[in-house]
LOKE-844927 format. One record per residue: x, y, z of N, C-alpha, C, O in turn. Coordinates in steps of 0.2 Angstrom, whole numbers, plus 5000, padded with zeros to 4 digits. Layout:
REM residues N
XYZXYZXYZXYZ/...
//
This chain:
REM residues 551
495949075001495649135002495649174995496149184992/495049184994494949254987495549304985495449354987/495949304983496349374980496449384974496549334969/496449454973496349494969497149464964497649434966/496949484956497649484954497549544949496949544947/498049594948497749604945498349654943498449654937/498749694944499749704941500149714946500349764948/500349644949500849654956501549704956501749734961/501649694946502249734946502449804946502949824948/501649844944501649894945501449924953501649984954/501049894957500949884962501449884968501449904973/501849854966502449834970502949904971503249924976/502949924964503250004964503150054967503450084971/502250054965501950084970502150114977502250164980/502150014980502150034988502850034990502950054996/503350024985504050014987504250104989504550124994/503850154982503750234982503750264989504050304992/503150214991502750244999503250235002503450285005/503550175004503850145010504750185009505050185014/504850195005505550265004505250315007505550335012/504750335005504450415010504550405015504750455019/504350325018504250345026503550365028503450405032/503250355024502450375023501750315021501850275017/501350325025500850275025500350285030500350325035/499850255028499250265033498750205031498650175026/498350205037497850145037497250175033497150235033/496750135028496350155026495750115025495750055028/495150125023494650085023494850055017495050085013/494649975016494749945012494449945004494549914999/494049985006493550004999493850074998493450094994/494250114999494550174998495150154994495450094996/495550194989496150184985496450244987496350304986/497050214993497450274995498150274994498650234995/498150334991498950374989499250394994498950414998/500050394995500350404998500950454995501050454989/501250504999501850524997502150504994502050444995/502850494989503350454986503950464989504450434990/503850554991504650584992504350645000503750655001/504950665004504850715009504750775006504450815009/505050795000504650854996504650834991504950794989/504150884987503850894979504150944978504350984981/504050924970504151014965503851054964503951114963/502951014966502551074965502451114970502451174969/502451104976502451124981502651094989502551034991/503151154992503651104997503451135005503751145010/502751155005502751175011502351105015502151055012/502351115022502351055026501351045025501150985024/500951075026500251085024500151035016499850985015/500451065013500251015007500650935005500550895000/501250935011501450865013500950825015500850765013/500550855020499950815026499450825021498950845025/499250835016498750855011498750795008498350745007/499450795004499650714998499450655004498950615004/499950655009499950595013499250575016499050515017/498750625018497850595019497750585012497350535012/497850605006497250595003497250545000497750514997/496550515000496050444996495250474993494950534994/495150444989494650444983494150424989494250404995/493550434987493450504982493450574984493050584988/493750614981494050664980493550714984492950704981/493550764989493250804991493350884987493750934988/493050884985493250964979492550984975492150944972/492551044977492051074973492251084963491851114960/492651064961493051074955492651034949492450984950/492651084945492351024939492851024934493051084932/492950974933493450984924493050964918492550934917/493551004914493450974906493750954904494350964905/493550914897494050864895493850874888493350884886/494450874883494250854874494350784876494950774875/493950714878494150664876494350634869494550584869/494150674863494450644857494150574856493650554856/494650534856494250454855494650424862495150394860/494550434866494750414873494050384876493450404874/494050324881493650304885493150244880492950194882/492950274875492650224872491950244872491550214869/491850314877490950324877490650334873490050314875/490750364867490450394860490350324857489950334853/490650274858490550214853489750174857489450124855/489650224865489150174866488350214870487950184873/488550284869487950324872487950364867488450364864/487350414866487450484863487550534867487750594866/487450494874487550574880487950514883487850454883/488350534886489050504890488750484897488850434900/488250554897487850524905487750504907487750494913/487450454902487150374904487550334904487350274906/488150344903488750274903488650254908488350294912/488750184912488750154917489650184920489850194925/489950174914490850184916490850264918491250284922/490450304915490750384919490350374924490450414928/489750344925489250364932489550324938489350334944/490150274935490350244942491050274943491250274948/491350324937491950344936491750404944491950404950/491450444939491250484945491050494953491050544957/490850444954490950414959491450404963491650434968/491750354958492550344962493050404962493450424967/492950434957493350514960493250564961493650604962/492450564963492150614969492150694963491950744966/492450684957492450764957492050754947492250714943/491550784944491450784939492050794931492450844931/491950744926492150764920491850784915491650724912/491550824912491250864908491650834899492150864897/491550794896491850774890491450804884490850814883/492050804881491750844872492250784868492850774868/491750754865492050704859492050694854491650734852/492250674849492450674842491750644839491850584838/491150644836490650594833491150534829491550544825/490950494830491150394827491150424820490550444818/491550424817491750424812492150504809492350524804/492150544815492550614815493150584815493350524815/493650634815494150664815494450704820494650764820/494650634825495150674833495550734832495650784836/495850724827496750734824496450814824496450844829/496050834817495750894817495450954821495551014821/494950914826494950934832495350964837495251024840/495650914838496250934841496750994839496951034843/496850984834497151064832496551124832496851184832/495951124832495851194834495951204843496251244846/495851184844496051144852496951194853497051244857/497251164851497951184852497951264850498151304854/497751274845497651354841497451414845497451474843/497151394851496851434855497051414862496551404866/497851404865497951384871497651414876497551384881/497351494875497051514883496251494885495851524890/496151444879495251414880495451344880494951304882/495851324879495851244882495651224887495651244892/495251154886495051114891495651114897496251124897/495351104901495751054907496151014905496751034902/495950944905496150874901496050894892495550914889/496650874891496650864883496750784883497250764885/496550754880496750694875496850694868496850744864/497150614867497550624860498150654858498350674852/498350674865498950734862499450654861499450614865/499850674854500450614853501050634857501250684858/501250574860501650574864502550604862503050614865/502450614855503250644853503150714851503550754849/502450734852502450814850502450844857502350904857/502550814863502250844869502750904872502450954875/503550884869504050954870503850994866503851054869/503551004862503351044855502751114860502751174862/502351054861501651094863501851144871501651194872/502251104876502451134882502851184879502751234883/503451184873503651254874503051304870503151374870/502651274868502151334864501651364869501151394867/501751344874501351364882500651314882500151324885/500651264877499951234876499751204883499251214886/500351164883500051084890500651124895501151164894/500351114898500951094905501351034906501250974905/502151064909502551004910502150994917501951034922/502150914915501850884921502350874929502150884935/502950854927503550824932503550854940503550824946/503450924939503450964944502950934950502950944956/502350904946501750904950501650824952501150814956/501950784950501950704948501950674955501550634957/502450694957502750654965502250664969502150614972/501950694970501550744976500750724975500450684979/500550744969499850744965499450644961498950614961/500150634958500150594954500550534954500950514949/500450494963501150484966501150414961501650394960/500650374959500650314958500950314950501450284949/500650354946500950364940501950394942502450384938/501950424946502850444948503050374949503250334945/502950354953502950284956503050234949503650204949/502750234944502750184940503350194935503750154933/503550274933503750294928504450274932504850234928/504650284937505150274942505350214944505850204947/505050154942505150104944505750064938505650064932/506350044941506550014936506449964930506849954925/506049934930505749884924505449914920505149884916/505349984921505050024914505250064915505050114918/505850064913506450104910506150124902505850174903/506050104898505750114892505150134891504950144886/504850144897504050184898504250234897504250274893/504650254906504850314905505050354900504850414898/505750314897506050334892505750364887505950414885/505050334884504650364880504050404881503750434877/504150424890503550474890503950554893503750614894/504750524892505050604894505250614889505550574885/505150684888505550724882506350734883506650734888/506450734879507250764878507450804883507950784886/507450854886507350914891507450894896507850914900/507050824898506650784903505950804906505950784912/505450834905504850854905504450794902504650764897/503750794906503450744906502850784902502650824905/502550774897502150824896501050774895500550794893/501450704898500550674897500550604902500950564902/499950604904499850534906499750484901499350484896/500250444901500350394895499950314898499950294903/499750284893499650224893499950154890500350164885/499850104893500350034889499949994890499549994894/500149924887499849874887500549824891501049814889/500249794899500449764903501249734902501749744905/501049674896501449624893501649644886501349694883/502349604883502449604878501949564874501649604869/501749514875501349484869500649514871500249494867/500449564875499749614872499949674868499549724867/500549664865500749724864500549714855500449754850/500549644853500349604849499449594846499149544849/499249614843498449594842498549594834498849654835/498549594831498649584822499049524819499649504821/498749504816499149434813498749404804498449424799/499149334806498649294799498249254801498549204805/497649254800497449174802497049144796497049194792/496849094794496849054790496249004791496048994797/495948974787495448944787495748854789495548814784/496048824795496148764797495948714795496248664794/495048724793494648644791494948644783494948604779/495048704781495548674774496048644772496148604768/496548684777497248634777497048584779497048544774/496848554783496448484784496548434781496848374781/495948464778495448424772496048414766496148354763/496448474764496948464759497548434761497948404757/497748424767498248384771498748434768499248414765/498548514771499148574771499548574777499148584782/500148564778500448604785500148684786499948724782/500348694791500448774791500948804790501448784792/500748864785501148884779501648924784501448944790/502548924781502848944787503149004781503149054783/503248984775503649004773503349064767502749074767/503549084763503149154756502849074752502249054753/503249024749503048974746502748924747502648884742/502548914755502248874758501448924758500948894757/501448994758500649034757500549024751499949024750/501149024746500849034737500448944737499948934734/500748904742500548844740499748834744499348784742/499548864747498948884751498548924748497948914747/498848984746498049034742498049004736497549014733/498448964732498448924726497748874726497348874722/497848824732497248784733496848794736496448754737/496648864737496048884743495748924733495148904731/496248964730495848974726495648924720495148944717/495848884719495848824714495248774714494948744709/495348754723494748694724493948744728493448714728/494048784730493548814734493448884732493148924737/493648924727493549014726493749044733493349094734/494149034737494149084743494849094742495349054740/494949164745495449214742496049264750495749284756/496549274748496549314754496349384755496349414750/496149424760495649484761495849524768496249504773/495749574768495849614773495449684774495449704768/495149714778495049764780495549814777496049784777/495549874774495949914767496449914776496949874778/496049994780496650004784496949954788497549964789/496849914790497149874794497949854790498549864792/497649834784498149814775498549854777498949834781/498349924775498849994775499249974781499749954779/499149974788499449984792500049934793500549944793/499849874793500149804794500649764790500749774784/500949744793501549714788501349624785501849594782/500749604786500649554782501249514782501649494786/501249504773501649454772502249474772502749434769/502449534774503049584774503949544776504449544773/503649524783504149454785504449414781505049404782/504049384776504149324775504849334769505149284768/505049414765505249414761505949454766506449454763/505749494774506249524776506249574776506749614777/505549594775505449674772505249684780505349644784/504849754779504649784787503949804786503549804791/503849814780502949834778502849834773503249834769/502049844771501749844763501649914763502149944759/501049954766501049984763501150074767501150134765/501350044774501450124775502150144777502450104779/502350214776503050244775503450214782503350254787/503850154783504150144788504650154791504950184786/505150164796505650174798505850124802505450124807/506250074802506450034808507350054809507750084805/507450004815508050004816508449944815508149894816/509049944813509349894813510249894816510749914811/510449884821511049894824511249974825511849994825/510550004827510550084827510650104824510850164824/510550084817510650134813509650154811509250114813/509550204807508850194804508950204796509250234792/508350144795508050134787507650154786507450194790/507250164781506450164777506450084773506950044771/505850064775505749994771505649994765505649944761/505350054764505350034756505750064752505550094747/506250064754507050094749507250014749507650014744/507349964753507649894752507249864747506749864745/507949834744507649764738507049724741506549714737/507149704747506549654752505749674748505249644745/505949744751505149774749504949754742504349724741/505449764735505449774730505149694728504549684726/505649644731505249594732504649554733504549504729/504149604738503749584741503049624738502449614737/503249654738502749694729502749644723502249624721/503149624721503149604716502849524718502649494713/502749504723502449434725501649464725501249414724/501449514727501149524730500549544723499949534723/501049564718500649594710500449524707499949514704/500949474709500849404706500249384708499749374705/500249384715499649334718499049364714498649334710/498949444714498349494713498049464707497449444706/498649454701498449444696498249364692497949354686/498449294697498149264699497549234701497249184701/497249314704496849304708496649284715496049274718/497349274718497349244725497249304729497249284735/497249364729497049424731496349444731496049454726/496049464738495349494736495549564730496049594730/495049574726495249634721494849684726495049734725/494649684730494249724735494649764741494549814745/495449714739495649754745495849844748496049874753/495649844743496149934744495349974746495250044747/494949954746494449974749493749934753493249954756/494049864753493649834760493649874768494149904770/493049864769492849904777492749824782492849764780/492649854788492849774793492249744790492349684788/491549764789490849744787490849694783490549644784/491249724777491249694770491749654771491849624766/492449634777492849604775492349534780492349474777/491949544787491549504788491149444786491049394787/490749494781490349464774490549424771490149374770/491249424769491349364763491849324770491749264769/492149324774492249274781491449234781491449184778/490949254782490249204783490049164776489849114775/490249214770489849194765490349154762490049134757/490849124763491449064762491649094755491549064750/491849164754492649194751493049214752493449244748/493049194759493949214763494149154766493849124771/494949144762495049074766495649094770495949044773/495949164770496449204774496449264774496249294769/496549284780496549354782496949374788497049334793/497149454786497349474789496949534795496549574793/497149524801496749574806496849554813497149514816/496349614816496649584823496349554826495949524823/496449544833496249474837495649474837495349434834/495249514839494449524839494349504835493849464836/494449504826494149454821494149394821493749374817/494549364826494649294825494249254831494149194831/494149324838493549284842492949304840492349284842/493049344834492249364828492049284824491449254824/492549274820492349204815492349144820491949104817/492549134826492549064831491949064831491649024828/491549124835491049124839490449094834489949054835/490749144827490049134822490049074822489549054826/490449044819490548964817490348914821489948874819/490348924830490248904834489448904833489148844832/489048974832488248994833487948954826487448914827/488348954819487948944814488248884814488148874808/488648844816489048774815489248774805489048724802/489448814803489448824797490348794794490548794789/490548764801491048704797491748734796492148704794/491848824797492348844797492848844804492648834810/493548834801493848834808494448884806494948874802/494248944809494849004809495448954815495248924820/496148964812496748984817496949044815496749074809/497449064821497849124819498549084818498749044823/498949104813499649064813500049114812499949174812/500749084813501249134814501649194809501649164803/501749234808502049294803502449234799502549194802/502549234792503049194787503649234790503649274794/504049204786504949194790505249174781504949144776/505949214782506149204772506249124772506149094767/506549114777506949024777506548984784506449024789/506448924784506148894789506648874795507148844794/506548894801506948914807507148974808507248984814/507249024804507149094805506749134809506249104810/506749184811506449234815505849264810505749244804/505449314813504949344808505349384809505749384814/505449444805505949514807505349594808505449654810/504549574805504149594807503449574808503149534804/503149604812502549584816502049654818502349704820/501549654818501249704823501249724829500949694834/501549764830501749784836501849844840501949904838/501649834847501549904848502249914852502549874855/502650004850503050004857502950004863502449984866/503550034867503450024876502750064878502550054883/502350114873501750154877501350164870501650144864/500750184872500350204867500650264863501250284865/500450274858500650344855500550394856500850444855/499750394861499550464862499450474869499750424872/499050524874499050524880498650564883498350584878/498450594887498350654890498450714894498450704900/498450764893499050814894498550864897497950854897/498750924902498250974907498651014903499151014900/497951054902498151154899498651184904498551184910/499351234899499251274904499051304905499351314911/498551354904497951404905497851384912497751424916/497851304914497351294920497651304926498151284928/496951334930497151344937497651284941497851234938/497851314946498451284953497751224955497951164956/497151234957496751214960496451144954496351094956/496451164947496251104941496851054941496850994942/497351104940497951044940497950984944497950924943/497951004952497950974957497450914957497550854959/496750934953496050874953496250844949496350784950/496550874942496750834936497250794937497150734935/497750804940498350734941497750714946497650654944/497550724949497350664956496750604950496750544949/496350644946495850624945496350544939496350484939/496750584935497150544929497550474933497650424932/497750524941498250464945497950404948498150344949/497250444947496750344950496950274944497050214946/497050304938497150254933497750204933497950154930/497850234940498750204939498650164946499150124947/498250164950498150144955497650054953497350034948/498050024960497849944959496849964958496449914956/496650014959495849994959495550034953495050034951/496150074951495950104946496050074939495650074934/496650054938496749974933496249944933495949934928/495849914941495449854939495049874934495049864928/494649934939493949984937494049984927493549974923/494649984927494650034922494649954914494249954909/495049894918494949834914494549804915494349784910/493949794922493449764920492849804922492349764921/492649854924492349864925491949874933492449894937/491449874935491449874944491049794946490549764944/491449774951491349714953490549684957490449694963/490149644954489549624957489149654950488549644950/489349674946489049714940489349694932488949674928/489849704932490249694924490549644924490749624919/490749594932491449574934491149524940490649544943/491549464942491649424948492049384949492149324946/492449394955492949324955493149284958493249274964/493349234953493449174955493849154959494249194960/494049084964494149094970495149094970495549094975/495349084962495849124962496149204959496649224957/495649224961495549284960495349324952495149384950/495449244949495249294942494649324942494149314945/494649374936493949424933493549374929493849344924/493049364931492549324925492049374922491649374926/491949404919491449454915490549404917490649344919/490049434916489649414920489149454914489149504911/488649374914488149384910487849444907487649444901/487849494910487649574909487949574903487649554898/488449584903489049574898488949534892489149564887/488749464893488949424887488049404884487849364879/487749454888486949444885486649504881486049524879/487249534882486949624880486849634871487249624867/486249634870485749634865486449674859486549664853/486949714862487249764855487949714855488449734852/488049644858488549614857489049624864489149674867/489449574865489849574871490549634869490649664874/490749654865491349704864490849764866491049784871/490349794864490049844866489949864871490149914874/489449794874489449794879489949824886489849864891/490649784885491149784887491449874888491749904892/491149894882491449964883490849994887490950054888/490349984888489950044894490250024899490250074902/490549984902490649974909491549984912491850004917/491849964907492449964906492950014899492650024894/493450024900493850064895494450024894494850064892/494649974894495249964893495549964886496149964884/495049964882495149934876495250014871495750024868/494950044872495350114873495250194877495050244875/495650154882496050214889496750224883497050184879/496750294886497250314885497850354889498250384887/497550314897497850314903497850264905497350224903/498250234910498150194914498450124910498650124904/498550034914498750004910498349934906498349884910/498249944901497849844898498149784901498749764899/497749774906497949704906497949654902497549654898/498449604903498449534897497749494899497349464896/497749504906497049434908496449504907495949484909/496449544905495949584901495749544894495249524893/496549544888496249544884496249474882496149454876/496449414889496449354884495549344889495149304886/495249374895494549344896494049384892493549404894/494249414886493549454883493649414876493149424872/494249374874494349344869494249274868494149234874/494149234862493949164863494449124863494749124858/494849074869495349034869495649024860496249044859/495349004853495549034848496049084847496649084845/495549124849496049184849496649214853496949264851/496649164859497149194864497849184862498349224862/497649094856498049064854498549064847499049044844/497949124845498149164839498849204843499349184842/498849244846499249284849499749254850500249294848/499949184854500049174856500649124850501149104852/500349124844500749114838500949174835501349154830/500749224835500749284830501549304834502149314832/501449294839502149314843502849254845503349254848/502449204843503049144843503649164842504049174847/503849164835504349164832504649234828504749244822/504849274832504949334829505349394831505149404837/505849424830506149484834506049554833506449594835/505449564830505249614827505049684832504849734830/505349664839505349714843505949764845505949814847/506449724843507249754843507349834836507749884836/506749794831506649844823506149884825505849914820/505949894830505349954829505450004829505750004835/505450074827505650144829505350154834504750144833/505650174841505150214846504950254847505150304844/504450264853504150364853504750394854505050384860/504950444851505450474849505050544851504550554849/505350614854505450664855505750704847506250674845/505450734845505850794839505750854841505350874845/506150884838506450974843505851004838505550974833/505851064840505251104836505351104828504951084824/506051134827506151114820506151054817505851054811/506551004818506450934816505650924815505450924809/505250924820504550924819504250964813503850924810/504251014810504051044806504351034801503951054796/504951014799505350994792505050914791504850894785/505250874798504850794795504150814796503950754796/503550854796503050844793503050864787502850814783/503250904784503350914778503350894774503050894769/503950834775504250804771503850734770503850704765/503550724777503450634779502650634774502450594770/502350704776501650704774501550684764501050654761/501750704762501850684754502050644754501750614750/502750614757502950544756502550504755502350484750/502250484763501850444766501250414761501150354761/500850484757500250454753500750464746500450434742/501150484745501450444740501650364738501750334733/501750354745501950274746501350254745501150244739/501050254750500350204748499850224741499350194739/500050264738499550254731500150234730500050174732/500850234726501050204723501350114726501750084723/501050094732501050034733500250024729500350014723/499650014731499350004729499549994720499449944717/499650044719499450044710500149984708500049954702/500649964711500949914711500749854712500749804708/500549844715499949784720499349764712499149714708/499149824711498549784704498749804701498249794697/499349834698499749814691499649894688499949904683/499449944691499449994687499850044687499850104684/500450024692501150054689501649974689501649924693/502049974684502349914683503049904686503549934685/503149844690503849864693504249864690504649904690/504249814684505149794682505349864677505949864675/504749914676504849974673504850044679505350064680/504350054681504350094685504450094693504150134697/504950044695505150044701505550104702505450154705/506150084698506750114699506550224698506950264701/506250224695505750294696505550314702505550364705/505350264703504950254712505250274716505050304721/506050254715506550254724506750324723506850364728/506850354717507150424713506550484715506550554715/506250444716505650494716505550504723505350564725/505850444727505850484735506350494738506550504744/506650494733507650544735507350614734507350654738/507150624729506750694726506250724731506250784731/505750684736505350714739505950704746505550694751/506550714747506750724751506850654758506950674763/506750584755506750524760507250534763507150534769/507850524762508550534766508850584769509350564772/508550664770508250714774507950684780508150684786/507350644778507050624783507150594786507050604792/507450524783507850474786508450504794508550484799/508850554790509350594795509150634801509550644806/508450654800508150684806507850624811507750634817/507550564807507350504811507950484816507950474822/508650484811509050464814509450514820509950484822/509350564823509650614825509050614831509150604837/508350614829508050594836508250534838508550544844/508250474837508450404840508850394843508950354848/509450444840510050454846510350504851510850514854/509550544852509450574857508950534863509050544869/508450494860508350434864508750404867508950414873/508950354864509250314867509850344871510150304875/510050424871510350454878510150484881510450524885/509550474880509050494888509250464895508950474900/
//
């Protein structure tokens, strides 16, 4: 028989919720029905709106319309000029019976920006806010912005209560409650550990080949690879600038945590900055060697994805850094124009061969940002708003939201998997596009990304990129988590982080192509971020963390 698969885990929660209440009812199969979780709520504990939570099912009967700043939420702006026409809001809407009214950022805007005139004017706020970061949410609830959610959770938004409550996401939770304990957004995650993973190295394989290279494990096993990639064939390693900036590349391999943005990791509880360690110092100085070599694109500090694409077709990149989508990008080409390239994706370097990577691309337990309800907004908005945000957390609101609606985006197979359906893989603006008019997974910022989301939109290549990028590595024990900061913490570390921050990266970069000198101007370097206040910062990192971890 046919069945669905689609987060038993979270699902299981769900019903185990219901079945504590003592609460259930029969439903049509084609209807996604909520139950009670508890015999009373916070938001409200009379017996009328007990038998209110416990009927209701989608779609939602309400004269209510909302609004939303989706910001860069949903994905719609990347594929209509009016949202109207999306197939994913005309079927959204549908499914929850009640209209959302979205204001979006124009592609190539500025969420961040937006979003604070947004805040600056709490009693005109939309309904739904998106992109609110999930460590400023104590901040914004006490400035009357959002609403603490908690009160309304059980009752309103039983699936989403249900998950945060369950115990195998204890670490969800943990990052979606403030310190206080208030909830202040519907937060998002990706399923699995290893989707939490998309950024890596991958490598041009018919060269190691043909040169009868191993794959490079170690910093001197890469110098012995960009050495022969540039020596015998001109191809160099290359990266998308931001990607660069964000990513820790070859950062692993010396022990460091990143190249080029202000990091903070953990190490046995305590908290670091990575680029105050020797490792870093290191890994600069390897990094200025290759440059001036040649083994570095000179392009990097300002390649765009287009331009890093260009020289991948036109055989000037024999390594690169980026995410998995790039590497179901170069299969596919190579596959269409048989042009003899064979991308892998291979594992992060490691300093010593059998070691661990110590860093990786990686996401924490949730997304960073979320969506949060005005408090401005009526008793009657709230009540749509969780119900409408709670479908996302619901087993048909996952699917909806990863593949799309079934007979149309999606069909499955007779073990229940989602096969994506011609529509999809024939759509004139490319299958990733595509995917986003009918589906949101790729970026919701509610609800949760399945893994069989992102290994059937990806080319087996690339599954198996992943699937080495995260081999060998512990780099999830060092990550800083979403952390809550109290109102003042918040205002002193932006102060401080904001200057730092592009302090580091211009003077990474001008280290990187030689135009500040280490073995002269390092030592300036570390003095200069004692002076803008780094160990300040550092003690504030560290003072949130162990307020965390006593959540």
């Amino acid at each position: 028989m046919r069945k669905r698969k689609v987060y038993a885990a979270a699902m299981a929660a769900v019903m185990a919720a219901s079945v504590l209440a003592g609460c259930g009812s029969d439903v049509e199969s084609t209807k996604d029905t909520t139950t009670k979780a508890a015999a009373e709520t916070k938001a409200e504990g009379t017996e009328e709106s007990e038998k209110e939570a416990e009927e209701f099912s989608y779609p939602m009967e309400t004269d209510v319309t909302l609004n939303m700043f989706a910001g860069s939420f949903f994905g719609l702006a990347d594929t209509e000029t009016d949202y109207h026409n999306s197939p994913f809001w005309q079927e959204m809407t549908k499914r929850l019976g009640i209209t959302i009214d979205m204001e979006y950022v124009p592609v190539g805007g500025d969420p961040k920006q937006q979003l604070n005139l947004i805040l600056a004017d709490p009693q005109n706020m939309p309904v739904l806010v998106g992109n609110i970061p999930i460590t400023d949410a104590e901040q914004y609830i006490n400035d009357g912005a959002i609403l603490d959610l908690s009160p309304y959770l059980e009752q309103y938004a039983p699936n989403y209560w249900a998950m945060l409550n369950d115990p195998e996401n204890e670490e969800i939770r943990r990052a979606l409650t403030t310190d206080s304990g208030k909830i202040g957004v519907f937060g998002s995650w990706r399923e699995s550990d290893w989707a939490k993973n998309f950024r890596g190295m991958m490598v041009r394989k018919d060269i190691l080949d043909k040169e009868g290279l191993e794959i490079p494990v170690t910093i001197a096993d890469w110098e012995e690879v960009l050495t022969v990639m540039k020596e015998k064939y001109d191809l160099q390693f290359t990266a998308e600038f931001n990607i660069f900036n964000q990513g820790p590349a070859f950062a692993s391999g010396f022990g460091a945590y990143n190249t080029c943005w202000s990091t903070m990791y953990v190490e046995d509880g305590t908290i670091y900055n990575s680029h105050m360690q020797p490792e870093w110092r290191e890994l600069i100085t390897t990094m200025n060697k290759w440059y001036e070599a040649g083994l570095i694109d000179p392009d990097l500090l300002t390649n765009t994805d287009e331009e890093v694409t260009t020289k991948v077709y036109n055989d000037k990149a024999g390594v690169v850094f980026g995410p998995l989508s790039r590497v179901t990008r170069y299969v596919n080409n190579a596959e269409k124009t048989e042009n003899g390239q064979e991308w892998y994706g291979v594992p992060y370097p490691v300093v010593k061969e059998g070691e661990k990577a110590c860093a990786i691309q990686f996401e924490t337990a949730t997304r960073d940002i979320g969506v949060s309800i005005a408090a401005s907004a009526s008793e009657e908005e709230i009540i749509a708003a969780c119900r409408a945000m709670d479908y996302f957390y619901s087993e048909e609101g996952i699917e909806f939201a990863n593949f799309g609606t079934e007979g149309v985006s999606y069909t499955l197979d007779e073990e229940g998997n989602h096969i994506f359906t011609d529509l999809l893989k024939n759509d004139p603006d490319g299958f990733d596009m595509a995917l986003k008019k009918y589906a949101t997974a790729s970026g919701i910022n509610v609800g949760i990304q399945l893994t069989e989301y992102v290994k059937n939109k990806n080319h087996p290549v690339g599954v198996e990129a992943v699937d080495n990028w995260t081999s060998n590595q512990e780099a999830a024990e060092h990550y800083y988590p979403s952390v809550s900061f109290t109102d003042d913490e918040l205002r002193e570390k932006t102060s401080i982080e904001s200057a730092i921050s592009t302090y580091i990266q211009e003077a990474t970069m001008k280290f990187i192509i030689g135009d500040m000198d280490i073995e002269t101007e390092y030592d300036s370097f570390i003095e200069t971020l004692k002076d803008m206040q780094m160990e300040r910062l550092i003690e504030i990192y560290q003072t949130a963390y162990d307020r965390y971890m006593a959540r």
